[in-house]
N, C-alpha and C positions, 0 to 999 in steps of 0.2 A: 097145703095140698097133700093127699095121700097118694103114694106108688107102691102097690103090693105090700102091706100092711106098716110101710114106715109112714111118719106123720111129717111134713119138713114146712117154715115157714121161711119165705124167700126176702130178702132185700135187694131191691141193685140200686145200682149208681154207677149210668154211664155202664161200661162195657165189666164190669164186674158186677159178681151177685155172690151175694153171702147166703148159703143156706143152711139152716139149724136144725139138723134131728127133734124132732118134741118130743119123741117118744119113745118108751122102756124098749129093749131090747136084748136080752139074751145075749152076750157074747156076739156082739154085729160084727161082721166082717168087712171091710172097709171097701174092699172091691163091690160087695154087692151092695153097699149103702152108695155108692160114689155111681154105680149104674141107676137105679132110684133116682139120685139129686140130679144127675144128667137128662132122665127123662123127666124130669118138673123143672130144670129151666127151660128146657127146649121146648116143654109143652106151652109153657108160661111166656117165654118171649120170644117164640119162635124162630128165634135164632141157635145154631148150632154151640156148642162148648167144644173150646178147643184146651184146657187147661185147666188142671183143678188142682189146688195144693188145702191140704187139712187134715181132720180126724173125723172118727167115726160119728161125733157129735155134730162139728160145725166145718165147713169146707167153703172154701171161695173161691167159683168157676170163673174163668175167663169167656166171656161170648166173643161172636165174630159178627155184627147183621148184615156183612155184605155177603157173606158166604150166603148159600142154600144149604137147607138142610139133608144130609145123606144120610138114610136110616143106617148105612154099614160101619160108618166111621163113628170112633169112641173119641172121646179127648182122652189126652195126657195125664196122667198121674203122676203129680210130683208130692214123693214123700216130704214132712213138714222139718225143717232143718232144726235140729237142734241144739241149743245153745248151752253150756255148762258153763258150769261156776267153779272157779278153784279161788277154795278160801282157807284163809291159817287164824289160829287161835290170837286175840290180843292179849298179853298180858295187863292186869288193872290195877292198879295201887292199893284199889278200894274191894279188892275181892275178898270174898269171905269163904270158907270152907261152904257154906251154903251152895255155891253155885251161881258165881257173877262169872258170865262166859261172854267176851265178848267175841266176836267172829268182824273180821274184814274179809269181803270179798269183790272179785274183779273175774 
Protein backbone atom coordinates (compact mmCIF):
# COMPACT_ATOMS: atom_id res chain seq x y z
CA UNK A 1 0.00 0.00 0.00
CA UNK A 2 1.23 3.59 -0.66
CA UNK A 3 0.47 6.67 1.88
CA UNK A 4 1.94 9.96 0.49
CA UNK A 5 4.89 8.64 -1.22
CA UNK A 6 5.89 5.88 1.36
CA UNK A 7 5.44 2.25 -0.03
CA UNK A 8 4.61 -0.31 3.13
CA UNK A 9 3.72 -4.03 2.91
CA UNK A 10 1.44 -5.14 5.84
CA UNK A 11 1.21 -8.66 7.70
CA UNK A 12 -1.19 -9.33 10.63
CA UNK A 13 -1.79 -12.12 12.74
CA UNK A 14 -4.68 -11.62 15.09
CA UNK A 15 -4.47 -8.18 16.64
CA UNK A 16 -0.97 -7.24 15.53
CA UNK A 17 0.35 -6.12 12.04
CA UNK A 18 3.88 -5.85 11.11
CA UNK A 19 4.37 -3.23 8.61
CA UNK A 20 7.68 -2.84 6.34
CA UNK A 21 8.78 0.36 4.64
CA UNK A 22 9.83 -0.77 0.88
CA UNK A 23 10.95 2.15 -0.06
CA UNK A 24 14.09 4.63 -0.30
CA UNK A 25 13.71 7.50 1.65
CA UNK A 26 15.70 10.33 2.45
CA UNK A 27 16.43 10.81 6.18
CA UNK A 28 12.55 9.44 7.16
CA UNK A 29 11.30 10.62 10.16
CA UNK A 30 9.87 8.23 12.24
CA UNK A 31 6.82 10.33 13.37
CA UNK A 32 5.81 10.87 9.96
CA UNK A 33 6.52 7.29 8.78
CA UNK A 34 4.51 5.77 11.87
CA UNK A 35 1.42 8.43 10.83
CA UNK A 36 1.57 6.80 7.06
CA UNK A 37 1.79 3.03 8.65
CA UNK A 38 -1.16 4.08 10.99
CA UNK A 39 -3.26 5.17 8.13
CA UNK A 40 -2.62 1.82 5.94
CA UNK A 41 -3.62 -0.42 8.88
CA UNK A 42 -6.49 1.37 9.63
CA UNK A 43 -7.34 1.71 5.90
CA UNK A 44 -6.44 -1.92 5.50
CA UNK A 45 -8.37 -3.35 8.66
CA UNK A 46 -10.45 -1.01 9.66
CA UNK A 47 -9.79 -1.21 12.82
CA UNK A 48 -8.16 1.58 14.86
CA UNK A 49 -4.10 1.40 16.22
CA UNK A 50 -3.75 1.80 19.55
CA UNK A 51 0.11 1.10 19.79
CA UNK A 52 3.07 0.94 17.64
CA UNK A 53 6.69 0.13 18.79
CA UNK A 54 9.69 0.09 15.92
CA UNK A 55 11.87 1.93 13.43
CA UNK A 56 11.67 3.76 10.47
CA UNK A 57 11.93 0.58 8.31
CA UNK A 58 9.64 -1.87 10.12
CA UNK A 59 6.99 -1.15 12.98
CA UNK A 60 4.38 -3.46 14.69
CA UNK A 61 0.93 -1.82 15.39
CA UNK A 62 -1.25 -3.14 17.86
CA UNK A 63 -5.17 -2.93 16.63
CA UNK A 64 -8.26 -2.91 18.76
CA UNK A 65 -11.70 -4.17 16.38
CA UNK A 66 -13.96 -3.59 18.92
CA UNK A 67 -13.10 0.07 19.15
CA UNK A 68 -14.59 2.51 16.23
CA UNK A 69 -12.50 4.11 14.44
CA UNK A 70 -11.95 8.08 15.59
CA UNK A 71 -10.18 10.06 12.77
CA UNK A 72 -8.75 12.43 16.02
CA UNK A 73 -7.09 9.84 17.97
CA UNK A 74 -3.37 8.64 17.18
CA UNK A 75 -1.88 5.51 18.69
CA UNK A 76 0.95 5.28 21.01
CA UNK A 77 4.39 5.39 20.23
CA UNK A 78 6.74 3.38 22.01
CA UNK A 79 10.30 3.82 21.30
CA UNK A 80 12.07 0.19 20.47
CA UNK A 81 14.10 -0.84 23.71
CA UNK A 82 17.39 -1.35 23.53
CA UNK A 83 19.46 -3.86 24.46
CA UNK A 84 23.47 -3.84 24.87
CA UNK A 85 26.11 -6.06 25.11
CA UNK A 86 28.91 -5.70 27.59
CA UNK A 87 31.73 -7.82 26.46
CA UNK A 88 35.58 -8.47 27.69
CA UNK A 89 38.46 -9.62 25.82
CA UNK A 90 39.35 -13.78 26.05
CA UNK A 91 42.71 -14.58 26.59
CA UNK A 92 43.83 -17.68 24.05
CA UNK A 93 46.73 -19.99 24.30
CA UNK A 94 46.71 -20.24 20.69
CA UNK A 95 46.90 -16.54 19.88
CA UNK A 96 49.15 -15.21 17.44
CA UNK A 97 50.55 -11.58 17.01
CA UNK A 98 48.26 -11.90 13.92
CA UNK A 99 45.13 -11.31 15.56
CA UNK A 100 43.26 -14.28 17.34
CA UNK A 101 40.66 -12.07 19.56
CA UNK A 102 38.32 -13.86 21.24
CA UNK A 103 35.33 -11.75 22.71
CA UNK A 104 32.73 -13.16 25.38
CA UNK A 105 29.84 -11.43 25.64
CA UNK A 106 26.50 -11.19 28.01
Amino acid sequence: MEVEGSSFDLRRNGDLVEIIRVNFEARPVIAEIARKAEFAIETTTGCPVTEFRGDVALLVGTIDCNKALVASEVAKFKPPKRKYLECVQVSSANATLAGDLSMQCS
